[in-house]
N, C-alpha and C positions, 0 to 999 in steps of 0.2 A: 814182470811178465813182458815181456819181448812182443811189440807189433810188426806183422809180418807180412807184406804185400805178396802174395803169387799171381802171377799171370802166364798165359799159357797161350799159343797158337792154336788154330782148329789142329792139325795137325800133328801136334803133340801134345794133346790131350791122352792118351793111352799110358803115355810117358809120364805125365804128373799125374795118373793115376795112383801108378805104379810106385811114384816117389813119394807121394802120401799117404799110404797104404805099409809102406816098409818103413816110414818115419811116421807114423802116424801117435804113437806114445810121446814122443818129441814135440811135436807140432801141439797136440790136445795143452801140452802145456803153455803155448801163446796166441794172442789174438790174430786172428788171421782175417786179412780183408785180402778180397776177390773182385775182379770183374763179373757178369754176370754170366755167362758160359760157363766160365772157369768157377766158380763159387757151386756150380752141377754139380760138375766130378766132382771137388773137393767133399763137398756134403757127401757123395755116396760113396766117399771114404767112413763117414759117419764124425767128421771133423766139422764143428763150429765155423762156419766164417759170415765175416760182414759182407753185405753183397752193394760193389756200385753198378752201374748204370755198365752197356754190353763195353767194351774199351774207346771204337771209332766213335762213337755216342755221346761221349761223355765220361766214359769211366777214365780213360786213361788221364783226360782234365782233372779228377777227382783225386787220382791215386799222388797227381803232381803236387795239385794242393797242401793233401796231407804231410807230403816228401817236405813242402816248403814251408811248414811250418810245425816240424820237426817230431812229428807224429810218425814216423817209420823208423823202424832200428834195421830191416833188411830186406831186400828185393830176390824175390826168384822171378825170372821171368823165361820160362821155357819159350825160346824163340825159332821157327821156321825160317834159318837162313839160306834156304835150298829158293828159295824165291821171292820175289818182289810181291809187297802187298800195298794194296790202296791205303793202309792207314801208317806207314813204313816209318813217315815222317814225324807223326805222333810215335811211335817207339821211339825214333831216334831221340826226340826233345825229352821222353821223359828216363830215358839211359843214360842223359845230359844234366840234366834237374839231377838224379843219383848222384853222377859225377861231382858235382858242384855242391850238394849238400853233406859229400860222403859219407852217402849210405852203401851199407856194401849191397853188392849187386852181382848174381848169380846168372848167366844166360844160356847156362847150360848143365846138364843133370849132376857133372862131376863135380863143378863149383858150387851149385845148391849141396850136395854133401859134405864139402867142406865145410859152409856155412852151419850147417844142420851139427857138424860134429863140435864147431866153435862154441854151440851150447850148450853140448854133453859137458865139454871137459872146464863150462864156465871162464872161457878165455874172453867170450865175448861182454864190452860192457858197456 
């Protein structure tokens, strides 16, 4: 069973509704950890997820943790790059942590599908 970090911007919350909701047979098959917003929608998909702390808070410390000690097999992170956010710098460090622990990392709807199909077709391992 594959663990699965999603996170999500205010702003494109509709959007990873929408992608968990049409991957949502996929998804029910791995553990999924959420920030605390994003772990909302994800449940009113009717999807199981761990819920950490809101991201700027503490959750995004948390999701890094996990990354660093090798408790993640794949990152969605629907991100709002239409603008600057006060907590910017925590994304960027933990799309860095990603980098450096090579996890794969989705930061947009079309890579999270690719990701999503890596486990259809059990390429992913």
């Amino acid at each position: 069973m594959k663990n699965i970090v999603i996170l999500s911007n205010n702003r494109k919350k509709a959007l990873l509704f929408h992608f968990c909701e049409s991957y949502r047979e996929i998804l029910s098959g791995c553990r999924l950890f959420a920030t605390c917003g994003t772990s909302r929608v994800i449940s009113n998909v009717g999807l199981k997820v761990f819920s950490f702390l809101s991201g700027p808070v503490g959750g995004y410390h948390q999701v890094m943790s996990k990354i660093q000690c090798g408790e993640v097999d794949m990152v969605f992170f629907f991100r709002d790059a239409s603008r600057f956010h006060s907590d910017s710098s925590l994304e960027c460090e933990l799309l860095r942590i990603c980098d450096f622990f090579n996890v794969p990392t989705a930061t947009n709807v079309f890579t999270a599908e690719i990701l999503i199909r890596s486990l259809i077709s059990d390429n992913f391992e």
